[in-house]
C-alpha positions in Angstrom: 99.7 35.5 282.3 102.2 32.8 281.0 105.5 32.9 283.4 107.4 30.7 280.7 108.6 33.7 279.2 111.7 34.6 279.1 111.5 38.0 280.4 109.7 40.1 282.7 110.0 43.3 281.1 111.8 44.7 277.9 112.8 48.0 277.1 111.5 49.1 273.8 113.9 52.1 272.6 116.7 51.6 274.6 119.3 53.2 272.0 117.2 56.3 272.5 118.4 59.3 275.1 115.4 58.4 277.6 115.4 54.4 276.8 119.2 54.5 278.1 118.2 56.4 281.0 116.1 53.8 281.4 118.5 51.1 281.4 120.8 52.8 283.5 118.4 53.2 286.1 117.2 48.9 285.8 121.2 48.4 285.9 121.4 49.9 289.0 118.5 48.8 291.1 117.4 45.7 289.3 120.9 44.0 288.4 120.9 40.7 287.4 120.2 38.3 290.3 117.3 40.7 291.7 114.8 38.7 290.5 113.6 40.9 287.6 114.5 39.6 283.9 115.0 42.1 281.8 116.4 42.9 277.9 117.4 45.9 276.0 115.1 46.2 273.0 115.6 48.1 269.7 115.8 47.7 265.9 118.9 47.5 265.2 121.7 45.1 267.0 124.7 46.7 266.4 123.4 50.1 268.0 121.7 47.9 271.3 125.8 46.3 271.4 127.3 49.7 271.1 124.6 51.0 274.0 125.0 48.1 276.1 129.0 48.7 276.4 128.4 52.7 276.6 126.5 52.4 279.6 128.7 49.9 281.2 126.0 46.9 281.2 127.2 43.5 281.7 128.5 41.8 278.4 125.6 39.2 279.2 122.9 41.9 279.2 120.1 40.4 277.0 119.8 42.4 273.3 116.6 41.9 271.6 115.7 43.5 268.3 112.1 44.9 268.3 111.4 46.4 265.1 107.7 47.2 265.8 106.7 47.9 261.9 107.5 44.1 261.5 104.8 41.7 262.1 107.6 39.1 262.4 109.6 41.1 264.7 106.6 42.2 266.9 105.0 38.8 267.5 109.0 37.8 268.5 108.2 40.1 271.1 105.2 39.4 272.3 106.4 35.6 272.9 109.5 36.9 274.7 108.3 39.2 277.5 105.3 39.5 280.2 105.6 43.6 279.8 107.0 46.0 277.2 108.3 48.8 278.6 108.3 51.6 275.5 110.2 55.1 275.2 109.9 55.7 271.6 107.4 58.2 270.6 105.2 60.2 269.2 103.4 57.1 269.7 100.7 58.4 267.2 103.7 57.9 264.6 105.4 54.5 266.2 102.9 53.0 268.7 99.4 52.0 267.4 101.5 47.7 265.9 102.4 47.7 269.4 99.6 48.7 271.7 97.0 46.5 269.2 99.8 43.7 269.8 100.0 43.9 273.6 96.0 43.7 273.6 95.8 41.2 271.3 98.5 39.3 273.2 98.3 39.5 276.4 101.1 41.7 277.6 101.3 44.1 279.8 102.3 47.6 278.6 103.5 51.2 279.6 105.0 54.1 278.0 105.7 57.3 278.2 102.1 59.4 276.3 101.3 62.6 276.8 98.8 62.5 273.2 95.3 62.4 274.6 93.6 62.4 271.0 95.8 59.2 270.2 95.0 57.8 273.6 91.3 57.7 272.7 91.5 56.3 269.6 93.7 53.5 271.5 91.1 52.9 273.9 88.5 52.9 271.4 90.2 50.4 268.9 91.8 48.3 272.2 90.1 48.4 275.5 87.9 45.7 274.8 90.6 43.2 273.4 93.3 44.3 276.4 89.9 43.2 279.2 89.5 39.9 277.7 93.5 38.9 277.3 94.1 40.4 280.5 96.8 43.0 278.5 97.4 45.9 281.2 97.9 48.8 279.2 99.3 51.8 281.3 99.6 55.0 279.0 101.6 58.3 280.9 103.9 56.8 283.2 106.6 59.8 283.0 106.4 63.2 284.5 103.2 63.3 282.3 101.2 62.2 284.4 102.7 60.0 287.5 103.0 62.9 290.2 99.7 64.7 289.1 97.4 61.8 289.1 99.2 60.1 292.8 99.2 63.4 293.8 95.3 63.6 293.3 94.7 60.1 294.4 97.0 60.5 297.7 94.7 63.8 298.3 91.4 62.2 297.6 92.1 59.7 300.2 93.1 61.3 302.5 90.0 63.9 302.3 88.1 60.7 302.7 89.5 59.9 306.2 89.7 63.4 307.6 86.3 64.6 306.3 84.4 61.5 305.2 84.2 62.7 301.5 86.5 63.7 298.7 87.3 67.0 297.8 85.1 68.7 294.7 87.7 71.3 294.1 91.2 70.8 293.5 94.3 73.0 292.6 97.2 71.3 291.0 100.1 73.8 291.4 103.3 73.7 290.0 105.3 75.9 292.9 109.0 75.0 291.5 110.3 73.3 288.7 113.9 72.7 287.2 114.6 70.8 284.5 113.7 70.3 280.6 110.8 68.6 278.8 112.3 65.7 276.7 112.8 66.3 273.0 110.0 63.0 272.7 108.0 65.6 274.5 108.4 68.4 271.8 107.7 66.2 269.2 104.6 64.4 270.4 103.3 68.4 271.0 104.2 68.9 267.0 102.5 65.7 266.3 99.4 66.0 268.0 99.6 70.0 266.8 99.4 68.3 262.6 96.8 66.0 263.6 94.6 68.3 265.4 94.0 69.8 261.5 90.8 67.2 261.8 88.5 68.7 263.4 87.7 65.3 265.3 91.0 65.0 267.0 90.7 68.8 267.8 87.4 68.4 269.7 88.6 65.8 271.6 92.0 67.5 272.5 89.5 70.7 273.7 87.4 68.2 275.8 88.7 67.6 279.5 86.7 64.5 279.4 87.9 63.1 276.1 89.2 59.9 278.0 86.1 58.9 280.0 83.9 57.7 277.1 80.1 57.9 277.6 80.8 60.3 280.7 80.8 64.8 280.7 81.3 65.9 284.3 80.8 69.7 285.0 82.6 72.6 282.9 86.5 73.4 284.0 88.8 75.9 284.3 90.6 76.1 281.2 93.7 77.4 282.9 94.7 79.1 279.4 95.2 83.3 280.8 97.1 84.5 283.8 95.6 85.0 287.2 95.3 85.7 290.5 94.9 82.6 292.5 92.1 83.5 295.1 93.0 80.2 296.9 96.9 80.7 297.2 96.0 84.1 298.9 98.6 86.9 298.8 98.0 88.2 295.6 99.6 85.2 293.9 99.8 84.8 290.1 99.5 81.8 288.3 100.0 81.0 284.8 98.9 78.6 282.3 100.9 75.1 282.4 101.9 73.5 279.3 101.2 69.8 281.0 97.9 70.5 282.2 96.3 69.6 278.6 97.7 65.9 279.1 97.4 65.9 283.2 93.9 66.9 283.8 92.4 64.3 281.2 94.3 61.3 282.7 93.4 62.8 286.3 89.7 63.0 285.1 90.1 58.9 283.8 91.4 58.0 286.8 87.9 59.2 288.8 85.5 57.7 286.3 88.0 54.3 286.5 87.6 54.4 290.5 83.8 54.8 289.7 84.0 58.6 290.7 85.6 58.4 293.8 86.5 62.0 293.3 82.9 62.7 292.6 80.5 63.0 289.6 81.2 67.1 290.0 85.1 66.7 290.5 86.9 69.8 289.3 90.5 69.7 288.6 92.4 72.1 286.8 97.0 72.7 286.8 98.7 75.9 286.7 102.5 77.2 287.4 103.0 79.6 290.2 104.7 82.5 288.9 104.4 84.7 292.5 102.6 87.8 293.9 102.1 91.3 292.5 103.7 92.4 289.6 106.4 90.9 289.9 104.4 87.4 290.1 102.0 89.1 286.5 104.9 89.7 284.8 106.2 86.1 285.2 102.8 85.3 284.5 102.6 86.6 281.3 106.4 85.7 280.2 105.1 82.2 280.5 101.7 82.7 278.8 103.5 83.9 276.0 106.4 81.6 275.6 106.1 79.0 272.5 109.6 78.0 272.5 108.5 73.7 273.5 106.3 73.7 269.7 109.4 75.5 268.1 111.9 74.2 266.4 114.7 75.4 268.5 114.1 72.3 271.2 115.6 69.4 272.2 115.2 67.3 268.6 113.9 63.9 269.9 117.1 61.7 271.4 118.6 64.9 272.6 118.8 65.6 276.3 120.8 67.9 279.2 124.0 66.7 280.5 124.0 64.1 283.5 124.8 67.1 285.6 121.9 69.1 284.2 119.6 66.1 285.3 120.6 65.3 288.5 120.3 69.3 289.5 116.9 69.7 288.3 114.1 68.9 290.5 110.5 70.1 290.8 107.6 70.6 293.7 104.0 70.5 292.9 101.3 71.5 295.7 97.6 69.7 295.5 95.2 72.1 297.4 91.5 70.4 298.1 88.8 72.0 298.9 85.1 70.2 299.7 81.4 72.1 300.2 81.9 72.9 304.2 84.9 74.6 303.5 87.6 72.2 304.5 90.7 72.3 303.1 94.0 69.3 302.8 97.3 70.4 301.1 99.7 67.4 299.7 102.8 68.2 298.3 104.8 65.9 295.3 108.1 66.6 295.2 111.2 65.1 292.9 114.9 65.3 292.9 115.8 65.0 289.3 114.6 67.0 286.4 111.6 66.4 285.3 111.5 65.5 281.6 114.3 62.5 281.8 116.5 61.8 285.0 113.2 61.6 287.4 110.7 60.3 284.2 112.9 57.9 283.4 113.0 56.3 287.0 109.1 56.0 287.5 108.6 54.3 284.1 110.8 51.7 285.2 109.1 51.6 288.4 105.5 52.0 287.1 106.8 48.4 285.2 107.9 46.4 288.1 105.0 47.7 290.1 102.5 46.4 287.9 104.7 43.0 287.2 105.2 42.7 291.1 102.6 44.5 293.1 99.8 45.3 290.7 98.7 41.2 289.9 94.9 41.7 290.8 94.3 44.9 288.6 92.5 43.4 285.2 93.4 43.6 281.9 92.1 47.2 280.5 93.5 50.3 279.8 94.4 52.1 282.4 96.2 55.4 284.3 98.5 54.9 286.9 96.1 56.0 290.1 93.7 53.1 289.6 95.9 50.5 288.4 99.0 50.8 291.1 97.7 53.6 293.2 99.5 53.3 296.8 101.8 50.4 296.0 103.4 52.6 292.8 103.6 55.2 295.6 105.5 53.3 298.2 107.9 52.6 295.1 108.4 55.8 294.3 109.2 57.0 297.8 111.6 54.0 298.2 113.4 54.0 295.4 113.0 56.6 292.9 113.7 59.9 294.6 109.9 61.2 294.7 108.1 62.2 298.1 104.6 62.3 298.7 103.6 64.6 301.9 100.4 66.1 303.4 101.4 69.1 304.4 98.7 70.9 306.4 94.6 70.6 306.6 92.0 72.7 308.1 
């Protein structure tokens, strides 16, 4: 990595509802002077100005224009910074000039993808050029999928100190949540939805394993119909949870990037606790049958909930592992903003520094965030970004 640069990390989309987030967040706990150089990126100049004042940013506050459909533009980019940190998606529409780029150039990338079909394709066209330029290219670094895979990897180890092995089984279960998905969200989900008319990208958006290539573990739960969750006891219903689609498949790359540590037979699967007896089915099947994020009555991308509305959001998520002889480890992820923007918006930023700051030795390649940061992205989290990480209980 060149250090001539000048500047760590710029924020690709920062005119955008989560990009400003973004910037609000880097204001606040990387201000200039911290030791972090940083820019507001985005294609036009006048909009970046306007932004830049909005949010109350220093005058001085770097502006870059980083129109990613020109060549020009793009390379301007890649000679300016070590990392781009990018929030504007689909990123099957507006992201494969900039992850080729990053590859080709050496710089370090993360964003915000929860489009598994176009994260294959990526790592098809890219891995091999981001391994030998030493690019580290970090798709999912939002709600989708930070908490879920740490959660999984904080689990795993600590099975592997109690017990000696990992766990085969584990539950991801949503227990509360508060909070909206983005409108990116929504329109990544309509995205992938037209592009799943080839049947190619619809076999690999059916296939838990469509981002280990060359590997099929053992068949999983789909987590598609309402049930009664043996392992929660009490009678409690679960019901199908929209992430999961995006969350088990970067899970499932994590454990064939940390050569299986989970296991060749690692079984993962998400759900949403919706509570016991009928009360908990009828929740159950409310869920099930609610279609309202692929709708066009959603957040329309650059939309968002009110600063009040973000900071009173939260949500809890319970890992439950289970191995052969029966022993059991419970972890609990937990954060205090809603999910989809005021708490995504703080672990991209941190997934960025981590990787500029803590993560030097992982290699170029691309990566998820378990396996590339793992307990240093953790730590960060914890410190700074309003997340916990808990075992709660093991038997």
């Amino acid at each position: 990595m060149t250090t001539h640069k000048p500047f760590d990390l710029i924020v690709h989309g920062a005119t955008g509802f989560t990009g400003r987030l973004v910037v609000e967040y880097l204001l606040q706990r990387y201000p200039a002077g911290s030791g972090l150089r940083w820019a507001m990126g985005g294609r036009n100049a006048e909009k970046l100005a306007a932004v830049r004042d909005e949010v109350g940013a220093p005058a001085d506050t770097p502006l870059v224009v980083t129109d990613t459909s020109n060549p020009a533009s793009l390379q301007a980019l890649m000679d300016a910074t070590r990392l781009v940190l990018t929030t504007v998606g689909p990123y099957q529409l507006y992201g494969n000039e900039l992850v080729a780029a990053c590859a080709k150039a050496g710089v370090d990338y993360v964003d915000l993808c929860g489009e598994p079909a176009w994260m294959r394709h990526m790592i098809d066209a890219h891995e091999a050029t981001a391994k030998a330029s030493g690019a580290r290219i970090v798709f999912s670094c939002g709600f989708d999928s930070i908490p879920f895979d740490l959660g999984v990897f904080l689990l795993q180890k600590e099975m592997k100190a109690r017990f000696g092995h990992s766990a085969s089984r584990v539950r991801g279960r949503v227990r509360k949540m508060k909070g909206t998905f983005s409108g990116g969200t929504a329109a990544s989900l309509k995205a992938t939805m037209a592009a799943a008319a080839n049947p190619a990208v619809l076999d690999l958006l059916k296939n838990p394993f469509s981002l280990t290539p060359g590997f099929e573990g053992p068949r999983q739960p789909t987590g598609h119909k309402p049930m009664v969750d043996e392992a929660l006891g009490d009678g409690v219903w679960v019901a199908p949870f929209v992430m999961a689609a995006i969350n088990t498949r970067n899970v499932h790359r994590s454990n064939f990037l940390l050569q299986h540590a989970y296991g060749s037979g690692f079984v993962y699967d998400e759900m949403l606790i919706t509570g016991p007896g009928e009360k908990g089915e009828a929740i159950a099947n409310a869920v099930a049958g609610d279609k309202s994020l692929g709708s066009d009555k959603g957040p329309k991308p650059g939309e968002g909930p009110s600063r009040e509305e973000r900071e009173n959001g939260f949500y809890d998520v319970l890992f439950l592992g289970t191995d052969a002889e029966g022993n059991t480890l419970r972890v609990g992820v937990k954060g205090d903003r809603d999910p989809g923007y005021g708490s995504t918006s703080k672990m991209i930023a941190e997934a960025a520094v981590c990787l500029l700051q803590d993560a030097i030795a992982t290699p170029g390649g691309i990566w998820t965030t378990a396996p590339a940061m793992g307990d240093p992205l953790i730590a960060r989290l914890k410190a700074n970004a309003g997340l916990s990480f808990e075992v709660e209980a093991h038997t």
